[in-house]
N, C-alpha and C positions, 0 to 999 in steps of 0.2 A: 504494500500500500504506500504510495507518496505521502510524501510530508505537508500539511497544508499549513499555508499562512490564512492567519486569521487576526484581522483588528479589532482589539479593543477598547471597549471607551467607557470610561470610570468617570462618577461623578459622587457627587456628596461626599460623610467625611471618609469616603474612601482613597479620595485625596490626598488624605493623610498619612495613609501606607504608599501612596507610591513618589511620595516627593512631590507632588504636585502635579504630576503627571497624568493628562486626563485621556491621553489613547499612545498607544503601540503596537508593534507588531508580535504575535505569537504565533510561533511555529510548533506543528509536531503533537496539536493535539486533536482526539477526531471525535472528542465532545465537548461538550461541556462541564464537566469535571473536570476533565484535562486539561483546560482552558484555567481553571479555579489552581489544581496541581501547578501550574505551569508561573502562572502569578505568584503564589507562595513561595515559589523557590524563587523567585524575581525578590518580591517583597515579601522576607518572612513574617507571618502571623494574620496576612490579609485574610487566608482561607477561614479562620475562625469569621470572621466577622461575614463572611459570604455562606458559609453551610454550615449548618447547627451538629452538634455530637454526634447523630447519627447517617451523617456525610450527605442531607439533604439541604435545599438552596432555603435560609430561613423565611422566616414566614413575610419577613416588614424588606429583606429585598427581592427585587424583579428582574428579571435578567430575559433578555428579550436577544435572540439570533434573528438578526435584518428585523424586521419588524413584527416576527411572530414571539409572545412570549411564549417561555420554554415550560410555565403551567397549563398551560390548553398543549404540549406537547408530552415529551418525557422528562420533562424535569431537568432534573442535571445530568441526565442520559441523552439529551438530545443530542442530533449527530451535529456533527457539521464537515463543510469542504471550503474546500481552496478561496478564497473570494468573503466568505461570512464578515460579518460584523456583527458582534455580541456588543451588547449594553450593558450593561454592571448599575443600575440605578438601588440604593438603598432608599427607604419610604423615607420624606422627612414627617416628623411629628411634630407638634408646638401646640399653642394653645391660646 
C-alpha cells in the first residue's frame, strides 16, 4: 500500500500542542487514528486531548475528513487516501 499524505488542520487550544501550528502535512497514515498516532509523536501528549482512555475520538471534539464528519462514518476508523484533509476542531464551551 502507498504512503499517503494527508493535511491537517488544528484549531482551538489544540494550538497549544503544536506550537501554534494550525495545518501540516502527514504522511503514512491510512486512518484516522493514525493521523491522531502520527500527531503524538509530532507533538507529545496531543493524543490524550483528541481520544479518550478507550482510544475513541472524545465526545466535545469533531474531526471531520474533507467535509464528512468521521461520527456519521467510522469514527476514528475512518479511512483515508492520498489528497484528505482532516479537521481536528475541539467544541468550544463558555457561558
Amino acid at each position: 500500500m502507498g504512503r499517503h499524505l494527508i493535511r491537517v488542520r488544528i484549531t482551538g487550544q489544540l494550538e497549544d500542542y503544536t506550537g501554534g501550528r494550525r495545518e501540516l502535512q502527514v504522511g503514512g497514515a491510512s486512518d484516522v487514528l493514525g493521523i491522531v498516532e502520527e500527531l503524538n509523536r509530532i507533538f507529545p501528549g496531543i493524543e490524550r486531548r483528541i481520544l479518550n482512555d478507550q482510544g475513541k475520538i472524545r465526545t466535545y471534539v469533531n474531526v471531520f475528513v474533507n467535509s464528512d464528519n468521521t461520527r456519521d462514518a467510522a469514527g476514528e476508523r475512518t479511512k483515508l487516501k492520498d489528497g484528505d484533509v482532516v479537521h481536528i476542531l475541539p467544541s468550544v464551551a463558555g457561558g
